[in-house]
C-alpha positions in Angstrom: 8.2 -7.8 -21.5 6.8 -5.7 -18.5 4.8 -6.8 -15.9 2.0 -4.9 -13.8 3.2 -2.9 -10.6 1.9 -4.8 -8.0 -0.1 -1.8 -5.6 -0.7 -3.2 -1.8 -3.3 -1.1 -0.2 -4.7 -1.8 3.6 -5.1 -0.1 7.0 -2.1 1.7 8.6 -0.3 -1.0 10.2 -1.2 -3.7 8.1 2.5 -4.2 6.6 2.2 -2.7 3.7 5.9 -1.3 3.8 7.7 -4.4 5.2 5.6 -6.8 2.7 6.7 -4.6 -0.7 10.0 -4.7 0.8 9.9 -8.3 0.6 8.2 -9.0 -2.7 10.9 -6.7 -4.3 13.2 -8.1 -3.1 12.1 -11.7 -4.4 11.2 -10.0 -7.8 13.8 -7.5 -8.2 11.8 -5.3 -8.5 11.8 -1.6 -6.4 9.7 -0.9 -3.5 8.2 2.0 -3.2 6.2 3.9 -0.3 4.2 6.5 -1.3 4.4 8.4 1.9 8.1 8.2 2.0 7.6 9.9 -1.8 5.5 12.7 -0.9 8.3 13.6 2.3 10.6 13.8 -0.2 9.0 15.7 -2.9 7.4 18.0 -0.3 10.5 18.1 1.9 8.2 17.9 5.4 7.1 14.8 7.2 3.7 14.1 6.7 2.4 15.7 10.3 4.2 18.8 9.4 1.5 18.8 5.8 -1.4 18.2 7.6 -0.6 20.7 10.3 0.4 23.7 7.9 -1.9 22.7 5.3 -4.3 20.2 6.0 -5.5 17.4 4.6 -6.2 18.3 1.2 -3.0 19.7 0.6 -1.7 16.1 1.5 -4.1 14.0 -0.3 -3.0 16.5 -3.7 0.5 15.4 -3.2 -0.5 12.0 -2.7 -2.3 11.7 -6.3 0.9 13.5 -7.7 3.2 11.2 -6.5 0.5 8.3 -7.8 0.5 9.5 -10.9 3.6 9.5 -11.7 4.4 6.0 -10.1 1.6 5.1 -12.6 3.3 5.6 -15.4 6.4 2.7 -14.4 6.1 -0.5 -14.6 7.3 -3.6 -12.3 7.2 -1.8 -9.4 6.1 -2.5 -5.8 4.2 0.4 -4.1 3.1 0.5 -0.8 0.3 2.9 -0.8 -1.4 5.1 2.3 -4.1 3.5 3.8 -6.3 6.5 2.0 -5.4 6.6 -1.3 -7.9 4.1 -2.6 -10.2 6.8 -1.7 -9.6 8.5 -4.7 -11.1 7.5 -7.6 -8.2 9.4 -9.7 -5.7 7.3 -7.9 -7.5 4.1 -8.5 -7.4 4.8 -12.5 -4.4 6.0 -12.5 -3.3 2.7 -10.8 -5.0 0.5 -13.0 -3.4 1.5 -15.5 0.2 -0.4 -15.3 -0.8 -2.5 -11.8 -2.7 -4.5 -9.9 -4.2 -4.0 -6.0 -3.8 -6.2 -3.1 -5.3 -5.2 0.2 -3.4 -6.5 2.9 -6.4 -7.2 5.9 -5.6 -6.6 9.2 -8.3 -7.0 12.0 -8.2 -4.3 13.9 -6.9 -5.3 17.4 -3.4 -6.5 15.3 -3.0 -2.7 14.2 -4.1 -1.2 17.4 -1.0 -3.3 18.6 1.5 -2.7 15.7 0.6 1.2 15.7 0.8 1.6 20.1 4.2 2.7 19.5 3.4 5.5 17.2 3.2 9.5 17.1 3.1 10.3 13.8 0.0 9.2 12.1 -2.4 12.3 12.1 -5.6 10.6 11.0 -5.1 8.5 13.8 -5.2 11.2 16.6 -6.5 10.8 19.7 -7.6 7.6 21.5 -6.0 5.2 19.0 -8.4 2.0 19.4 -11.7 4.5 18.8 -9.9 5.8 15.8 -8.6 2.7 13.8 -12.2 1.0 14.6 -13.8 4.3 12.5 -11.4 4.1 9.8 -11.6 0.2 9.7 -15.1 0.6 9.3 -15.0 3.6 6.8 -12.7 1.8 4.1 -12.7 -1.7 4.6 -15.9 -2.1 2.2 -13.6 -0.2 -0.3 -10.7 -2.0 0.0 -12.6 -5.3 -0.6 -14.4 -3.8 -3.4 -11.0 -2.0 -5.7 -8.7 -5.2 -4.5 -7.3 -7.9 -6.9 -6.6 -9.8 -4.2 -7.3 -9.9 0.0 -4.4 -11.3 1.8 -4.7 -12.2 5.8 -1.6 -9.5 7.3 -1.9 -10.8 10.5 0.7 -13.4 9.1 4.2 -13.0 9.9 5.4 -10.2 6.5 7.2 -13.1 4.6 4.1 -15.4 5.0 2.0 -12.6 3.3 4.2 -12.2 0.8 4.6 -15.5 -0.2 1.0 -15.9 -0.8 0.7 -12.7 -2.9 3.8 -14.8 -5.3 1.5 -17.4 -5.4 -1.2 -15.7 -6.5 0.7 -13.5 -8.7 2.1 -16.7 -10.6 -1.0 -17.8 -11.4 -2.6 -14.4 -12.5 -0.4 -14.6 -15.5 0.1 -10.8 -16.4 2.0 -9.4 -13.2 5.3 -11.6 -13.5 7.5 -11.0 -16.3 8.5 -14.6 -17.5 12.4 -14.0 -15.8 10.4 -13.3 -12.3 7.9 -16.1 -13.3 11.2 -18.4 -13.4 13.2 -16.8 -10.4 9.7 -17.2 -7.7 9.4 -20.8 -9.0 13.0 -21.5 -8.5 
């Protein structure tokens, strides 16, 4: 028996990496990023795509990369922060998992994301920008999730309340994950 992939989607910085890390770990299960995935299919870091060919070009390889991850199940995939934009990716998605959006007010990104360069959407004055895309997608995040988890928790404290949820939700476990999160 399979269980559903189990998709986390949220604003950059919300943890989205470090927290499938974690639940696959605890479900032995693999954790997958889809950005890493499109670096590695396209063989260019991502501000490399959007500088050579824009935007649209990325967002392609980002429903590529989705649809194929669609097609496995018992996975943990920690998607872009726009990839719920896409209605294609949301069906495709739905079709073997289940979404979690890991909210993240926005002064807790501006202060996990200070640090970085290479997040193209989030050019220029970095406070202005995550308060537009916070207020662009965090309707949509709310509307396509399963399940809204509070990321300004310590990584293992948001994952351990997406087990607990999933445990109860009956069709993401397999019954050998069921038994291993309960032991």
């Amino acid at each position: 028996m399979t269980g559903r992939s189990i998709c986390l989607i949220g604003m950059p910085g919300a943890g989205k990496s470090r927290v499938a890390k974690i639940l696959a770990e605890r479900l032995g299960r693999r954790a997958v990023d889809t950005d890493v995935e499109i670096v590695n299919w396209v063989g260019r870091d991502i501000p490399t795509i959007f500088h050579d060919e824009g935007e649209k070009a990325f967002r392609a390889y980002e429903h590529d990369v989705i649809r194929t991850l669609a097609t496995v199940n018992d996975l943990v995939i920690a998607l872009g922060g726009g990839a719920v934009l896409n209605d294609s990716n949301l069906a495709e998605l739905l079709l073997t998992g289940t979404l979690v959006h890991l909210d993240c007010p926005v002064d807790v990104l501006a202060s996990r994301l200070k640090n970085t360069i290479d997040r193209p959407l989030l050019a220029g004055d970095l406070r202005t920008q995550l308060e537009a895309t916070f207020a662009a997608r965090d309707a949509i995040y709310r509307r396509v999730s399963d399940l809204t988890v509070n990321a300004a928790d310590e990584a293992h404290k948001v994952a351990e309340e997406i087990l607990e949820w999933a445990i109860g939700a009956g069709d993401i476990l397999t019954p050998s994950e069921h038994e291993q999160v309960m032991t």
